[in-house]
N, C-alpha and C positions, 0 to 999 in steps of 0.2 A: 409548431413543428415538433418539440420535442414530446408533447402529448401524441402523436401520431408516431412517434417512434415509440415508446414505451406500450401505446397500445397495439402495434404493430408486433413488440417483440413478443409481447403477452400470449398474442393470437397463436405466433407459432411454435414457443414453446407448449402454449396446450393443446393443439392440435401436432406434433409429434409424443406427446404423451397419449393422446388419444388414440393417433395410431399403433403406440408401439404393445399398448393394452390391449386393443382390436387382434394384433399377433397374436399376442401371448392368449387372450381366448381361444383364439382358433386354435391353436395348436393344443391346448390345452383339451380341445373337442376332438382333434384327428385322437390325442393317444384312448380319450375314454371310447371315442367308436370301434377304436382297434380292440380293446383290451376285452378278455375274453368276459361272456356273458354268465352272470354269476347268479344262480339262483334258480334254475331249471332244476325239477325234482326228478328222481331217475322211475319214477313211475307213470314220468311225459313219452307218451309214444307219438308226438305229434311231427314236424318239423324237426327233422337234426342239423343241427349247425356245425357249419361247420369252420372249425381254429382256424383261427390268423394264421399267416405263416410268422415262422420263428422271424424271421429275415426282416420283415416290416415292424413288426412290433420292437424290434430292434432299432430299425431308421427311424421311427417315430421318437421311441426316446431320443434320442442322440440329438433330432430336431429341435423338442422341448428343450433339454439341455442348451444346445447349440441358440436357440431363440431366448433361452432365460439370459445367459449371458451376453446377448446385442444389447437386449432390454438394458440391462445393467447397466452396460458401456454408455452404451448413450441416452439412459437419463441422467448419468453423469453431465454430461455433455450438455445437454438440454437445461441442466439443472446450474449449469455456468452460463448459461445467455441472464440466470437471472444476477448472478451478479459482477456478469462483464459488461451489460448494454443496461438493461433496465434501473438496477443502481445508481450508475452514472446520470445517465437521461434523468431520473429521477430529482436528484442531488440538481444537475443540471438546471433543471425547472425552476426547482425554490429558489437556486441562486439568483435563475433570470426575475421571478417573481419579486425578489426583494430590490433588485437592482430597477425595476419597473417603478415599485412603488416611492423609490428616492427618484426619480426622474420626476414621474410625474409631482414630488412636493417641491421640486425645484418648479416645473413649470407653472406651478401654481401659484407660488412667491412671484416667480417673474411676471406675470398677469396682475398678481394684488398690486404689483410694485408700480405698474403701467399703469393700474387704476389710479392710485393717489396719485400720481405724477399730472394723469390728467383733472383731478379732482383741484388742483389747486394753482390754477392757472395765474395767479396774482406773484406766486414765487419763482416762476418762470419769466415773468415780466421785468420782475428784478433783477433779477440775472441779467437779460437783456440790454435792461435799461443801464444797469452799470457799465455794460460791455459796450455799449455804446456812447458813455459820457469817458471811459478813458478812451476810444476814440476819439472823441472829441478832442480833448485836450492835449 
């Protein structure tokens, strides 16, 4: 269980990094489609283009901006799942892993121990047998 949570948590801190990169491209493409086209020779009589308005190119920054800093905020954020959940779960594991591995050397004693005990049936009979000669008497 706790493998299915740490790779659980894994999945969704990298897919909100994934998304939040997928933003920051896009926006990163609205300001270069906005921004003016640079390198038109003035001896082009072809197509005139025509400027951005002042207005957009404006909101575009402010977005970029405004979207750099979400980015920030929360891979902050993101960036503590890994050491609020996945750490612990982590830690967690090994702990349950080591506390496994004494279980099972205990159950393994407890088995050898049932084997000899049946291995020597003759010590068992003494026992018996005394416990039933002080009944006896």
């Amino acid at each position: 269980m706790t493998l299915q949570i740490i790779d659980a948590s894994k999945a969704w801190r990298d897919s909100w990094s994934s998304i939040l990169a997928y933003q920051h491209r896009l926006i990163n493409e609205f300001e270069g489609m906005y921004a003016p086209i640079v390198g038109a020779a003035d001896s082009y009589h072809g197509h005139q283009p025509v400027d951005t308005p002042e207005g957009t190119l404006v909101r575009t920054v402010k977005l970029r901006e405004e979207y750099e800093e979400l980015k920030k905020d929360l891979m902050e954020e993101v960036n503590m799942v890994d050491e609020k959940m996945i750490r612990p779960a982590m830690d967690a594991k090994d702990s349950l892993s080591l506390m496994k591995k004494t279980i099972k050397k205990r159950e393994d004693r407890k088995v050898e121990h049932a084997q000899s005990i049946n291995r020597t049936p003759e010590s068992s009979c003494l026992v018996s047998l005394t416990l039933n000669d002080i009944k006896a008497e």
